[in-house]
N, C-alpha and C positions, 0 to 999 in steps of 0.2 A: 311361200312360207315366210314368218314375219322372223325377224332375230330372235325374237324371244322364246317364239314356238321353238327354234331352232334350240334352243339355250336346254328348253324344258326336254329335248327328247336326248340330246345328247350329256345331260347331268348326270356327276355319280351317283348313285342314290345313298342315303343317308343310311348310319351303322346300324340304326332304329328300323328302318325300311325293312333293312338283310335280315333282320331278325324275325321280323313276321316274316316274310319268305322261308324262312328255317323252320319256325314255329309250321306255318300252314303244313307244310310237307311232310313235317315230321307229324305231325298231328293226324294228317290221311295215311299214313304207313300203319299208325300204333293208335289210334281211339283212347289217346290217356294225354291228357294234360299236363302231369306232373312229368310224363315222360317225353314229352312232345318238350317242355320248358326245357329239359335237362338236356336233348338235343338239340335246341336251339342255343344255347350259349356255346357248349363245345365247339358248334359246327362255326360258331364266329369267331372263338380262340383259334379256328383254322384260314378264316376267311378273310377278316380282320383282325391277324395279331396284339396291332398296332395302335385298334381304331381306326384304321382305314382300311379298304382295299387295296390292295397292288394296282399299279398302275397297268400292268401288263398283260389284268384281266379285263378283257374285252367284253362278256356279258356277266355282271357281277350278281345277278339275280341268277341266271343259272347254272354259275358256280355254287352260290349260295345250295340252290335246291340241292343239286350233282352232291354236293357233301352232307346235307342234313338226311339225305332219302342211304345216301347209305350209313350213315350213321344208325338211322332208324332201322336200316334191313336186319342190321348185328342184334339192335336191341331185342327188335320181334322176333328172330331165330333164337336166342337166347329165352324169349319168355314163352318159348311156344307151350313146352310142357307146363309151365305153371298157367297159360291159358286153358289145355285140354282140363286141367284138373279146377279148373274153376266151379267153385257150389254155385248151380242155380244156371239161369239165364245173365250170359253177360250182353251187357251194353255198355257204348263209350261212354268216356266219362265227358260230361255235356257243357257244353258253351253256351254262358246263358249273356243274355245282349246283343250288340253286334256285333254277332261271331265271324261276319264277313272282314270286321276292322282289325280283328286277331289275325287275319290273314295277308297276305299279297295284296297292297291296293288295288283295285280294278280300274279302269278308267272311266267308263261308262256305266249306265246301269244293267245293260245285257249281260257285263262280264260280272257283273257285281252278283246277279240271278243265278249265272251258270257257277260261282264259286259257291254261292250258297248251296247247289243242288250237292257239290260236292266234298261237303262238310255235314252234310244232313244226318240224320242219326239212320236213316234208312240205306243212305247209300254206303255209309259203313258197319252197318250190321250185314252186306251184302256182302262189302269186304271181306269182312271178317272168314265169309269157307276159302277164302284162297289162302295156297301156302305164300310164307312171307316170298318169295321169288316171284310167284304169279301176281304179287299184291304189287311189289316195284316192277314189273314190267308193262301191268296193265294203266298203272298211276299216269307214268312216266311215259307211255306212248298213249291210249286214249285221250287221258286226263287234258296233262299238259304237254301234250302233240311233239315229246322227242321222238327223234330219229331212232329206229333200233338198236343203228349200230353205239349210239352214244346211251341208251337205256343198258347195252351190253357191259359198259365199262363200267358203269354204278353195281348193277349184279356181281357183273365179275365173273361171265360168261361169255360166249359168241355171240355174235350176231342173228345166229338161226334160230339157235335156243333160247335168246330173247325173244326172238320171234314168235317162235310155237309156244311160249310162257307166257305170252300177252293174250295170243290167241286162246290156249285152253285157258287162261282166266276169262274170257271175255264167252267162252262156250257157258262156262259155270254161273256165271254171273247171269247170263241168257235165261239159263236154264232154273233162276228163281223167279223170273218173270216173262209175262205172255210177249211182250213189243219191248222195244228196245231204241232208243233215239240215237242217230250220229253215229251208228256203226256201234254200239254197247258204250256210247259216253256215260249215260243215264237213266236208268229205267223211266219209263212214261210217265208211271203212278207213281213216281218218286217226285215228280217238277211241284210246286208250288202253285197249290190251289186262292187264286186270287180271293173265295171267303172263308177260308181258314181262320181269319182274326177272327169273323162274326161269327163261324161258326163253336171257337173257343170261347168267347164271350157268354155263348150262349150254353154251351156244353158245362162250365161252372155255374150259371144260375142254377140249372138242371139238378147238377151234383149237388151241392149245398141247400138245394131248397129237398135233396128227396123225392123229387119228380119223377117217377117212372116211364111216365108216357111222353113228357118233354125230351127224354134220353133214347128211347126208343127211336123216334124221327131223326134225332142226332147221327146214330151208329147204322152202317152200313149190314148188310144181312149177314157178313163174313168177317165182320170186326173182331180184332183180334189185341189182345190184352197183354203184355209181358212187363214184366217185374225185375228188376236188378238188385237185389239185398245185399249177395254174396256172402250169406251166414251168416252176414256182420247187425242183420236188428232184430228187436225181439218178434217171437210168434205172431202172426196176424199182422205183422208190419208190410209183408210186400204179399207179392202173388209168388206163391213159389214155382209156379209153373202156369205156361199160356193159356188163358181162357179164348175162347175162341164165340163167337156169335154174337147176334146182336140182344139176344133176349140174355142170355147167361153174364154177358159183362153189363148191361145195364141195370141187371140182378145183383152183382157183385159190389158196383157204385153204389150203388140206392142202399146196399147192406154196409158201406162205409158210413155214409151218412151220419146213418140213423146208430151206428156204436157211438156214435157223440165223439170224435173225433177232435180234439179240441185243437183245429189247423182252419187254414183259410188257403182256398184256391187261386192266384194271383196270374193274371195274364204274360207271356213272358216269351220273346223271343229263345227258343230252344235253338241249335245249330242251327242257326239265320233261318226257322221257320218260328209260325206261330205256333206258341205250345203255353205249357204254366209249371209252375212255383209254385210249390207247397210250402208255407209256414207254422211253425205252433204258436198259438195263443200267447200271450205276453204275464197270462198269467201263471204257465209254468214256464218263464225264461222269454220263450220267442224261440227262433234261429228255425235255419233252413231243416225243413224234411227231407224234401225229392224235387226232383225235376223231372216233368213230362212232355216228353214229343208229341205230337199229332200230324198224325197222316190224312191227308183229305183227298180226294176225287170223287167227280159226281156231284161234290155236294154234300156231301155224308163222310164220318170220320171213318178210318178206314184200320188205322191202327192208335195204339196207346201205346207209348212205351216212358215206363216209368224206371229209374233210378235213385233209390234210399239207400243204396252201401256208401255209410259216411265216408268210406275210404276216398270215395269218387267226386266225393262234394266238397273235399277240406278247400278247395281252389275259389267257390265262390262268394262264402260268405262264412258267419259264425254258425254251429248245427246246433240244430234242437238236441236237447236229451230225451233219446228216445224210449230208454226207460221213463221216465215220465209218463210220457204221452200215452203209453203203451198202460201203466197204472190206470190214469183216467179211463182210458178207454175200458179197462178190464172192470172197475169198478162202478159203468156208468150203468147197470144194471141196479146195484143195488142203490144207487141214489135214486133213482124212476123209481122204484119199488117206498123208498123212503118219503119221497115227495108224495105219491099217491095215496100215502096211509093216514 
């Protein structure tokens, strides 16, 4: 080993580093950004005071985690009941870029894959049925490979009962999918379909040209459609509940279309997968609509998952007004009717 290599494994890591580390962690507990931010700072007023870490801590990355994962555990017992009462379909609130650079640097591109799979909007909508204990147990031992007995002391329970908490998360988690990789690290149909980009590329021509038969080939026989509004846009802005098939949601696109939508479909790493960005038109303002996930296996899209509750998007850019958009669209009726007379 050269000095340098020696230099680079045993360096502190920087206060910026510990902070993605807080951010990643807290961000897999809780599917919210604004709240993920909010535990990453705290958990460094804990970690580094000072701007630095204590010299006395020995692995400062999983201190870092050890304190943001329980930070997060209080947050998400605290919001459970405001989760159960959530209007609509929820979904996290999404990382659009490289959501793997928001997180823990990886070293290689393997680790870099496997943090993506577990950042994906799939693999924490999965999260999402376990209680907040089963969700730090299963993190914290599957995920990133602690000990039980050290997953016990972040919960704040035994070693056994982290145990069987990891386990029946890991039963639950099973039991929304047929296979299961590395012991329940991942679900299968969760990894990272190498033509997801082409198959995205091609899934917006489809949409915006109205193509029915092009969208068809696209969607999987069991594709399945959800929507995240949360009460918060007007009628006709999201899906308020799953559509499910490949004929009925390609029915449903092709009926966005053609309301004259005045938005553009934009290519766009979603949680470090291929997905898209909706924008409105610049002629009523511009700014963000939603952001959509895509799921791929086989070849074929397998799920949609979109989010338009502006509450969820304040993080990545300026929002559409979606009153607005929601006018045109209402009134693109009577303009076809006035063009053709």
């Amino acid at each position: 080993m050269t000095r340098r290599a020696a230099r680079t494994r045993t360096a502190r890591p920087r206060p910026e580093d510990l902070r993605r580390v807080a951010f990643s962690a807290a961000y897999r507990m809780l599917g919210s950004v604004t709240e993920a931010e909010d535990v990453a700072q705290d958990a460094m007023l804990r970690v580094a005071p000072h701007g630095q870490v204590a010299d006395d801590v020995v692995n400062p990355e999983a201190f870092t985690t050890t304190v943001a994962t329980r930070l997060a555990l209080d947050v998400l017992r605290s919001a459970r009941v405001r989760r159960e009462q959530y209007v609509g379909e929820w979904l996290p609130e999404p990382l659009v870029g490289d959501a793997v650079a928001t997180g823990a640097a990886p070293p290689d591109a393997a680790a870099h894959a496997e943090l993506a799979d577990d950042l994906s909007t799939a693999f924490l909508v999965l999260l999402e049925t376990l209680t907040p204990s089963e969700r730090a147990a299963f993190l914290l031992h599957d995920v990133l490979g602690y000990p039980h007995r050290q997953a016990a002391r972040v919960i704040g329970t035994t070693e056994l009962a982290a145990r069987q908490l990891a386990s029946r998360a890991r039963r639950r988690v099973a039991s929304r999918r047929e296979s299961m990789v590395d012991e329940a690290r991942t679900p299968a149909a969760d990894r990272a379909d190498p033509r997801a980009a082409e198959l995205v590329e091609r899934f917006i021509a489809a949409v915006e040209g109205g193509r029915l038969e092009a969208l068809l080939e696209l969607l999987a026989e069991d594709v399945e459609m959800v929507g995240d509004g949360g009460g918060n846009v007007p009628p006709g802005m999201a899906v308020s509940k799953p559509v499910t098939g490949r004929v009925a949601v390609a029915r449903l696109l092709v009926g966005f279309a053609r309301r004259g939508t005045p938005g553009s479909l934009r290519p766009a790493l979603v949680n470090g997968r291929p997905g898209m960005v909706a924008y409105a038109d610049a002629s009523i303002g511009g700014g963000l609509i939603g952001t959509y996930s895509v799921d791929v296996a086989g070849g074929r899209i397998t799920h949609l998952r979109g989010v338009v509750n502006p509450e969820k998007l304040q993080h990545l850019a300026p929002l559409a007004d979606l009153d607005a958009v929601a006018r045109v669209i209402r009134d693109a009726p009577r303009r076809r009717r006035a063009a053709e007379a």
